[in-house]
C-alpha positions as CSV (number, residue, x, y, z in Angstrom):
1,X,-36.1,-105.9,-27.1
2,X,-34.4,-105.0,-30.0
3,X,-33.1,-100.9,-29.4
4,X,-32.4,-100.8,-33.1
5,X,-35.8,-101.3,-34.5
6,X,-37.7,-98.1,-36.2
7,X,-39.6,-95.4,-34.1
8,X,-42.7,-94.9,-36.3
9,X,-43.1,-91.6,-37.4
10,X,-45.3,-89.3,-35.4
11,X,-48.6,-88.7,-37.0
12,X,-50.4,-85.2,-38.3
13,X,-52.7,-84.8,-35.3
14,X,-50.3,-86.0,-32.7
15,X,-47.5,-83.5,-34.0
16,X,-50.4,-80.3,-34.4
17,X,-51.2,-81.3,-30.3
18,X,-47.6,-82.1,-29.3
19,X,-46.9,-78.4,-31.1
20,X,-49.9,-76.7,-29.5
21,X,-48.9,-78.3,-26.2
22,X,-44.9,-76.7,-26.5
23,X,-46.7,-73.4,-27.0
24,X,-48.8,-73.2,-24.7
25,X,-46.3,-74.4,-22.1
26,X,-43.6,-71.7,-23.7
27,X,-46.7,-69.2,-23.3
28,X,-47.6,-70.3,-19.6
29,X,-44.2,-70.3,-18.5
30,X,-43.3,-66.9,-19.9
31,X,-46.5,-65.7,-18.5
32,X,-45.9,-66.8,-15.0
33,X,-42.3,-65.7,-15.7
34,X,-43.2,-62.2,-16.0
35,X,-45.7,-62.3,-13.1
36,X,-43.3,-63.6,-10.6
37,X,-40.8,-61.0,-11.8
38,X,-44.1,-59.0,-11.5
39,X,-44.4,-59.6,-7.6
40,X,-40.6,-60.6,-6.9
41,X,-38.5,-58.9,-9.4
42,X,-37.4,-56.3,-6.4
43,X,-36.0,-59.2,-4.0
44,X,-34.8,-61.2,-6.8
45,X,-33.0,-58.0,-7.9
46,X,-31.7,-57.6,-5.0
47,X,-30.9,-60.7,-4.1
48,X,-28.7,-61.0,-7.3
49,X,-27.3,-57.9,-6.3
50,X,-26.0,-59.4,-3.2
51,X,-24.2,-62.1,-5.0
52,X,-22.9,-60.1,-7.6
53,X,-21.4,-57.8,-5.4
54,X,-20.0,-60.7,-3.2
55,X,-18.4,-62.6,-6.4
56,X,-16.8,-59.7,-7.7
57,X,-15.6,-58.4,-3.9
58,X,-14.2,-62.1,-3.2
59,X,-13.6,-63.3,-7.0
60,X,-9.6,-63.5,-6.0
61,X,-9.9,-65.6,-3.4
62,X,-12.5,-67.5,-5.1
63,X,-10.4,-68.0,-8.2
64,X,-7.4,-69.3,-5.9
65,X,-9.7,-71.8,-3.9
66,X,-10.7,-73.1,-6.9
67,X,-6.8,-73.3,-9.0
68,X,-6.1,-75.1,-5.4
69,X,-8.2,-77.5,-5.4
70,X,-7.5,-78.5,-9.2
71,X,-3.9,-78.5,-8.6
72,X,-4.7,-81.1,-5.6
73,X,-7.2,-82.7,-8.1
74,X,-5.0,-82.7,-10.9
75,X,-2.2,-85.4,-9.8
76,X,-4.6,-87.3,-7.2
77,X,-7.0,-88.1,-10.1
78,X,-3.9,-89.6,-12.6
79,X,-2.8,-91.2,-9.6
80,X,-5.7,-93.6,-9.6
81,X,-5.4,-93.9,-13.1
82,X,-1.9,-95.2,-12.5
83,X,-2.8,-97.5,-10.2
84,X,-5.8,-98.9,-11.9
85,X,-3.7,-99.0,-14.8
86,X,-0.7,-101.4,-13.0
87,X,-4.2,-103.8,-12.0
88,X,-5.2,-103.7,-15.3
89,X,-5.9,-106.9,-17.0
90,X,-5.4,-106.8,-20.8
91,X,-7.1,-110.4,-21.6
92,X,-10.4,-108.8,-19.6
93,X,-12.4,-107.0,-22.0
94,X,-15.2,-105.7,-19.4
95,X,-12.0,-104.1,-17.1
96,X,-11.0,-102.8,-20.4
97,X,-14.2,-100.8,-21.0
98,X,-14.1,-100.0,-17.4
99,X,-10.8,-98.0,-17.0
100,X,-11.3,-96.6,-20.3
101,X,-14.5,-95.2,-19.0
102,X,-12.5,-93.8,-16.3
103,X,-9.5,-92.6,-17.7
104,X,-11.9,-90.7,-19.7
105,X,-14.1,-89.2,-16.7
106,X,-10.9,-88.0,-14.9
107,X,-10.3,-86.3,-18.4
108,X,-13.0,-84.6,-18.8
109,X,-13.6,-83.3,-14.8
110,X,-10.5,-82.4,-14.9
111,X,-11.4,-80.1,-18.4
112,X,-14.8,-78.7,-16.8
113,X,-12.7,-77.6,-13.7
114,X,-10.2,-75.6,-15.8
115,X,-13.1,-74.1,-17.7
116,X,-14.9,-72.9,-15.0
117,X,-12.0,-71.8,-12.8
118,X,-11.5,-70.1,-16.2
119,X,-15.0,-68.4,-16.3
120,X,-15.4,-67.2,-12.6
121,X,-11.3,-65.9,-13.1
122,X,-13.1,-63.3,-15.8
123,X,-14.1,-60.5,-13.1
124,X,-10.6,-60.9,-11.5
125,X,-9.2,-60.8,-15.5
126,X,-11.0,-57.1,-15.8
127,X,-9.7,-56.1,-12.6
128,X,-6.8,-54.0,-12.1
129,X,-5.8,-54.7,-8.5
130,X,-3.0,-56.4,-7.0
131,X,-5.3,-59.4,-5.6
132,X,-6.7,-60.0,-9.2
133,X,-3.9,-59.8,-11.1
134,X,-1.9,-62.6,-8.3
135,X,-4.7,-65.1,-8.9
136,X,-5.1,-64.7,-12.7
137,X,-1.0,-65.1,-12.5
138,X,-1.9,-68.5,-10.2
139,X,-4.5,-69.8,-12.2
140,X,-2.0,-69.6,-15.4
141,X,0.3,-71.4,-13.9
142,X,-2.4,-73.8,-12.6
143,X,-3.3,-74.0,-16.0
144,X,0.1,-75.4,-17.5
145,X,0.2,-77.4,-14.1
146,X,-3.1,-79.3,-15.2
147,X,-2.4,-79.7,-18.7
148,X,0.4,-81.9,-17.6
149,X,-1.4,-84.3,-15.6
150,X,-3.6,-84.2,-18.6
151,X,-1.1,-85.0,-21.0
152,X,-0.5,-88.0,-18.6
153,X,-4.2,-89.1,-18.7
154,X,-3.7,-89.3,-22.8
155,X,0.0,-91.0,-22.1
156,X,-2.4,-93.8,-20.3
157,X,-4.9,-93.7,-23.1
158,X,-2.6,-94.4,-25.3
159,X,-1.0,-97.1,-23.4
160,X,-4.1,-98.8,-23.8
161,X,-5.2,-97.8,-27.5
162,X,-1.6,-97.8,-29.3
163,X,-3.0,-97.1,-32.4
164,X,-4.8,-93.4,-30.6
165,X,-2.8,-90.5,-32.2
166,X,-2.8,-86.8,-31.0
167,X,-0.9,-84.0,-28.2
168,X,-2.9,-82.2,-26.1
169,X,-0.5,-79.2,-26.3
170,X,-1.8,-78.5,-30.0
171,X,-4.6,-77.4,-31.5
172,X,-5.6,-80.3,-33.7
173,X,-5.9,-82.6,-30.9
174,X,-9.2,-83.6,-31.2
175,X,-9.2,-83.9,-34.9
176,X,-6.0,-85.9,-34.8
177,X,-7.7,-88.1,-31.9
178,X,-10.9,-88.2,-33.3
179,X,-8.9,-89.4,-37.0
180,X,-7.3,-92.3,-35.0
181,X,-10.1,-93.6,-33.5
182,X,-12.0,-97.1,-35.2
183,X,-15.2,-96.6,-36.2
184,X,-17.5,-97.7,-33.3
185,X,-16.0,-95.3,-30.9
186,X,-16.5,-92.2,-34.0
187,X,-19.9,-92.8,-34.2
188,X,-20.3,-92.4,-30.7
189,X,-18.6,-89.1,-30.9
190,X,-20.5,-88.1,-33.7
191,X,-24.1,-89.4,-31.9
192,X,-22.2,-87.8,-28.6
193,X,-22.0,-84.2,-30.7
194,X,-25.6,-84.5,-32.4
195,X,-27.2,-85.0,-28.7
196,X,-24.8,-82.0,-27.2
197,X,-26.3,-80.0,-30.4
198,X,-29.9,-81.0,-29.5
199,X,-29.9,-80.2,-26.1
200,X,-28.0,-77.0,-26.7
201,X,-31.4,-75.8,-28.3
202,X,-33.4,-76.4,-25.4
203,X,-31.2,-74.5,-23.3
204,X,-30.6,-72.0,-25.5
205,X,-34.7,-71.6,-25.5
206,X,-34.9,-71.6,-21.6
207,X,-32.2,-68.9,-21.5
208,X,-34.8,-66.8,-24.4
209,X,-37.4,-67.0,-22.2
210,X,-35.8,-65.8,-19.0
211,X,-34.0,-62.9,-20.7
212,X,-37.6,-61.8,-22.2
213,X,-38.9,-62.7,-18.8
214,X,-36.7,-60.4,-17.2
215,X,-37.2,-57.7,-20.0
216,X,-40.8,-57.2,-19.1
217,X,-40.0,-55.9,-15.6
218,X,-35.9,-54.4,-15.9
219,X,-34.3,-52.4,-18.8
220,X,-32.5,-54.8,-19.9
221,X,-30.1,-54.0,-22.8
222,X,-30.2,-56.0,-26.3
223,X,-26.6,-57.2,-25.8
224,X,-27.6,-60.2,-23.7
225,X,-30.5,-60.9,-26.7
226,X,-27.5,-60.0,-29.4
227,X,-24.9,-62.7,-27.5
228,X,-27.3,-65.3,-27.4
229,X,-28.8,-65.0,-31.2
230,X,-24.4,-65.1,-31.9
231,X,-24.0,-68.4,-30.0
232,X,-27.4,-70.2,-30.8
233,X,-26.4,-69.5,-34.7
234,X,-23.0,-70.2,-34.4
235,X,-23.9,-73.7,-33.2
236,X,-26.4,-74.1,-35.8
237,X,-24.2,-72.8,-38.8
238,X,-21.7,-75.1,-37.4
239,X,-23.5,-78.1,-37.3
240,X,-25.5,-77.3,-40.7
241,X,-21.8,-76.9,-42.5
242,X,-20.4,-80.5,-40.4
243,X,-23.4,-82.5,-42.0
244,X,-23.1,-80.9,-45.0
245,X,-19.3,-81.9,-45.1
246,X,-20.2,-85.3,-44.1
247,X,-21.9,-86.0,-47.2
Protein backbone atom coordinates (compact mmCIF):
# COMPACT_ATOMS: atom_id res chain seq x y z
CA UNK A 1 0.00 0.00 0.00
CA UNK A 2 1.40 3.18 -0.93
CA UNK A 3 1.42 5.56 2.61
CA UNK A 4 2.03 8.50 0.37
CA UNK A 5 -1.03 8.49 -1.67
CA UNK A 6 -3.80 11.47 -1.07
CA UNK A 7 -6.49 11.26 1.91
CA UNK A 8 -9.55 12.61 0.10
CA UNK A 9 -10.87 15.47 1.52
CA UNK A 10 -13.74 15.03 3.94
CA UNK A 11 -17.01 15.96 2.63
CA UNK A 12 -19.79 18.79 3.79
CA UNK A 13 -22.11 16.35 5.61
CA UNK A 14 -19.50 14.18 6.99
CA UNK A 15 -17.61 17.27 8.57
CA UNK A 16 -21.28 19.04 9.91
CA UNK A 17 -21.81 15.21 11.69
CA UNK A 18 -18.16 14.67 12.69
CA UNK A 19 -18.56 18.54 14.24
CA UNK A 20 -21.91 17.87 15.84
CA UNK A 21 -20.54 14.57 17.14
CA UNK A 22 -17.17 16.63 18.95
CA UNK A 23 -19.86 18.76 20.52
CA UNK A 24 -21.98 16.77 21.73
CA UNK A 25 -19.22 14.57 23.28
CA UNK A 26 -17.52 18.07 24.64
CA UNK A 27 -21.14 18.70 25.98
CA UNK A 28 -21.68 15.14 27.52
CA UNK A 29 -18.45 15.00 28.99
CA UNK A 30 -18.70 18.41 30.64
CA UNK A 31 -22.08 17.50 31.71
CA UNK A 32 -21.18 14.25 33.46
CA UNK A 33 -18.11 16.27 34.57
CA UNK A 34 -19.96 18.57 36.61
CA UNK A 35 -22.37 15.80 37.98
CA UNK A 36 -19.67 13.63 39.27
CA UNK A 37 -18.10 16.64 40.87
CA UNK A 38 -21.81 17.09 41.71
CA UNK A 39 -21.93 13.76 43.83
CA UNK A 40 -18.06 13.33 44.52
CA UNK A 41 -16.58 16.68 44.48
CA UNK A 42 -16.27 16.39 48.54
CA UNK A 43 -14.11 12.97 48.44
CA UNK A 44 -12.31 14.07 45.40
CA UNK A 45 -11.53 17.29 47.31
CA UNK A 46 -10.48 15.61 49.90
CA UNK A 47 -8.80 13.15 48.50
CA UNK A 48 -6.61 15.74 46.65
CA UNK A 49 -6.14 17.27 49.79
CA UNK A 50 -4.50 14.31 51.11
CA UNK A 51 -1.95 14.20 48.40
CA UNK A 52 -1.35 17.73 48.36
CA UNK A 53 -0.56 17.88 51.80
CA UNK A 54 1.61 14.70 51.54
CA UNK A 55 3.71 16.06 48.41
CA UNK A 56 4.40 19.26 49.89
CA UNK A 57 5.17 17.50 53.71
CA UNK A 58 7.56 14.92 51.80
CA UNK A 59 8.50 17.08 48.63
CA UNK A 60 12.37 17.06 50.04
CA UNK A 61 12.70 13.69 50.19
CA UNK A 62 10.81 13.25 47.17
CA UNK A 63 13.01 15.52 45.20
CA UNK A 64 16.23 13.61 46.52
CA UNK A 65 14.77 10.09 45.55
CA UNK A 66 14.26 11.28 42.38
CA UNK A 67 18.07 13.50 41.74
CA UNK A 68 19.25 9.80 43.06
CA UNK A 69 17.92 7.87 40.87
CA UNK A 70 18.88 10.15 37.80
CA UNK A 71 22.34 10.44 38.98
CA UNK A 72 22.42 6.37 39.05
CA UNK A 73 20.45 6.67 35.66
CA UNK A 74 22.56 9.18 34.20
CA UNK A 75 26.10 7.19 33.77
CA UNK A 76 24.34 3.60 33.64
CA UNK A 77 22.32 4.75 30.59
CA UNK A 78 25.76 6.26 28.47
CA UNK A 79 27.23 3.20 29.60
CA UNK A 80 25.21 1.11 27.35
CA UNK A 81 25.60 3.51 24.77
CA UNK A 82 29.30 2.97 25.05
CA UNK A 83 29.16 -0.38 24.85
CA UNK A 84 26.70 -0.58 22.01
CA UNK A 85 28.78 1.85 20.42
CA UNK A 86 32.39 -0.37 20.62
CA UNK A 87 29.75 -3.43 18.84
CA UNK A 88 28.72 -1.06 16.47
CA UNK A 89 29.08 -2.00 12.87
CA UNK A 90 29.53 0.95 10.51
CA UNK A 91 29.01 -1.10 7.07
CA UNK A 92 25.37 -2.21 8.78
CA UNK A 93 22.89 0.27 7.99
CA UNK A 94 19.89 -1.36 10.07
CA UNK A 95 22.41 -1.37 13.42
CA UNK A 96 23.02 2.13 12.38
CA UNK A 97 19.34 3.21 12.60
CA UNK A 98 19.16 1.07 15.66
CA UNK A 99 21.70 2.76 18.08
CA UNK A 100 20.82 6.00 16.70
CA UNK A 101 17.30 5.29 17.85
CA UNK A 102 18.81 4.53 21.10
CA UNK A 103 21.37 6.92 21.71
CA UNK A 104 18.45 9.19 21.19
CA UNK A 105 15.91 7.49 23.74
CA UNK A 106 18.57 7.59 26.46
CA UNK A 107 18.69 11.32 25.48
CA UNK A 108 15.58 12.24 25.75
CA UNK A 109 14.60 9.99 29.24
CA UNK A 110 17.26 11.30 30.52
CA UNK A 111 15.75 15.17 29.63
CA UNK A 112 12.07 14.18 30.90
CA UNK A 113 13.71 12.97 34.20
CA UNK A 114 15.54 16.35 34.81
CA UNK A 115 12.32 18.15 33.89
CA UNK A 116 10.25 16.52 36.16
CA UNK A 117 12.62 16.23 39.03
CA UNK A 118 12.62 19.98 38.09
CA UNK A 119 8.74 20.35 38.44
CA UNK A 120 8.07 18.30 41.69
CA UNK A 121 11.54 20.34 43.20
CA UNK A 122 9.04 23.68 42.73
CA UNK A 123 7.21 23.26 46.37
CA UNK A 124 10.67 22.53 47.88
CA UNK A 125 12.01 25.82 45.67
CA UNK A 126 9.20 28.05 47.62
CA UNK A 127 10.12 26.69 50.77
CA UNK A 128 12.25 28.13 53.25
CA UNK A 129 13.37 25.25 55.43
CA UNK A 130 16.52 23.62 55.87
CA UNK A 131 15.28 20.25 54.17
CA UNK A 132 14.10 22.17 50.99
CA UNK A 133 16.75 24.29 50.48
CA UNK A 134 19.44 20.83 50.81
CA UNK A 135 17.56 19.10 48.04
CA UNK A 136 17.08 22.15 45.70
CA UNK A 137 21.06 22.51 46.45
CA UNK A 138 21.28 18.45 45.49
CA UNK A 139 19.18 18.58 42.60
CA UNK A 140 21.57 21.53 41.13
CA UNK A 141 24.24 19.74 41.41
CA UNK A 142 22.42 16.74 39.96
CA UNK A 143 21.62 18.87 37.34
CA UNK A 144 25.32 19.82 36.11
CA UNK A 145 25.94 16.04 37.03
CA UNK A 146 23.39 14.96 34.15
CA UNK A 147 24.15 17.42 31.74
CA UNK A 148 27.57 15.77 31.51
CA UNK A 149 26.52 12.39 30.81
CA UNK A 150 24.45 14.17 28.34
CA UNK A 151 27.10 15.99 26.69
CA UNK A 152 28.56 12.37 26.39
CA UNK A 153 25.36 11.00 24.67
CA UNK A 154 25.85 13.99 21.91
CA UNK A 155 29.91 13.14 21.97
CA UNK A 156 28.45 9.57 20.72
CA UNK A 157 26.03 11.17 18.32
CA UNK A 158 28.51 12.82 16.87
CA UNK A 159 30.80 9.95 16.61
CA UNK A 160 28.37 8.51 14.45
CA UNK A 161 27.08 11.71 12.40
CA UNK A 162 30.42 13.77 12.07
CA UNK A 163 28.90 16.24 10.11
CA UNK A 164 26.11 16.98 13.53
CA UNK A 165 27.17 20.41 14.93
CA UNK A 166 26.07 21.90 18.34
CA UNK A 167 27.01 21.96 22.61
CA UNK A 168 24.48 21.22 24.84
CA UNK A 169 25.86 23.79 27.37
CA UNK A 170 24.44 26.69 25.04
CA UNK A 171 21.45 27.96 24.21
CA UNK A 172 21.41 27.52 20.47
CA UNK A 173 21.81 23.84 20.69
CA UNK A 174 18.99 22.79 19.07
CA UNK A 175 19.08 25.36 16.28
CA UNK A 176 22.72 24.65 15.72
CA UNK A 177 21.75 20.67 15.72
CA UNK A 178 18.77 21.07 13.96
CA UNK A 179 21.03 23.44 11.12
CA UNK A 180 23.44 20.37 10.80
CA UNK A 181 21.10 17.88 10.25
CA UNK A 182 20.37 16.50 6.23
CA UNK A 183 17.16 16.96 5.16
CA UNK A 184 15.32 13.57 5.81
CA UNK A 185 16.03 13.73 9.43
CA UNK A 186 14.62 17.88 9.38
CA UNK A 187 11.52 16.91 8.08
CA UNK A 188 11.06 14.56 10.63
CA UNK A 189 11.61 17.13 13.24
CA UNK A 190 9.52 19.49 11.54
CA UNK A 191 6.55 16.63 11.04
CA UNK A 192 7.79 15.59 14.90
CA UNK A 193 6.90 19.48 15.99
CA UNK A 194 3.66 19.80 13.84
CA UNK A 195 2.23 16.45 15.69
CA UNK A 196 3.56 17.75 19.34
CA UNK A 197 1.58 21.15 18.22
CA UNK A 198 -1.54 19.07 17.25
CA UNK A 199 -1.83 17.12 20.17
CA UNK A 200 -1.03 19.95 22.45
CA UNK A 201 -4.57 21.19 21.43
CA UNK A 202 -6.33 18.32 22.55
CA UNK A 203 -4.76 18.37 25.77
CA UNK A 204 -4.96 21.78 26.20
CA UNK A 205 -9.03 21.15 25.54
CA UNK A 206 -9.19 18.29 28.09
CA UNK A 207 -7.41 20.48 30.64
CA UNK A 208 -10.58 23.46 29.59
CA UNK A 209 -13.00 21.18 30.41
CA UNK A 210 -11.77 19.91 33.71
CA UNK A 211 -10.98 23.37 35.10
CA UNK A 212 -14.78 24.50 33.96
CA UNK A 213 -15.71 21.11 35.32
CA UNK A 214 -14.30 21.84 38.58
CA UNK A 215 -15.62 25.58 38.51
CA UNK A 216 -19.21 24.50 38.54
CA UNK A 217 -18.78 22.87 42.06
CA UNK A 218 -15.41 24.89 43.78
CA UNK A 219 -14.40 28.61 43.65
CA UNK A 220 -12.05 28.32 41.60
CA UNK A 221 -9.97 31.40 40.79
CA UNK A 222 -9.45 32.70 36.99
CA UNK A 223 -5.61 32.25 37.28
CA UNK A 224 -5.69 28.61 36.38
CA UNK A 225 -8.21 29.84 33.24
CA UNK A 226 -5.60 32.99 32.76
CA UNK A 227 -2.37 30.35 32.64
CA UNK A 228 -3.84 28.12 30.39
CA UNK A 229 -5.36 30.79 27.66
CA UNK A 230 -1.11 32.21 28.10
CA UNK A 231 0.29 28.67 27.17
CA UNK A 232 -2.40 27.49 24.60
CA UNK A 233 -1.67 31.03 22.72
CA UNK A 234 1.77 31.01 23.17
CA UNK A 235 1.95 27.71 21.29
CA UNK A 236 -0.28 28.84 18.69
CA UNK A 237 1.47 32.32 18.10
CA UNK A 238 4.54 30.35 18.01
CA UNK A 239 3.70 28.01 15.59
CA UNK A 240 1.61 30.60 13.37
CA UNK A 241 4.95 32.99 13.25
CA UNK A 242 7.35 29.35 12.42
CA UNK A 243 5.17 28.65 9.37
CA UNK A 244 4.92 31.94 8.51
CA UNK A 245 8.88 32.20 8.55
CA UNK A 246 9.01 29.01 6.64
CA UNK A 247 7.65 30.54 3.66
Amino acid sequence: MNRNKKKKETDRKTALIQMVIMLSCGGFIGGAGTVFFLFYGESVSQVLNRISDSVGNYAPWILIVLCTLLCVAAPVGVGTVRCKFKRWNQDDEEETERLEKYVGGVQNFLSVFIIFSMCMGGPCMTAHDGMSTISVLFFVATTFWTLFWLSRVVYYQKQMNPEKKGNILSWNFDKEWLASCDEREQLRSFRAGYYAYYYNQFINLIIFIILLCAANVYEISALPFVILGVVWCAQTLIYWYEYEKKR
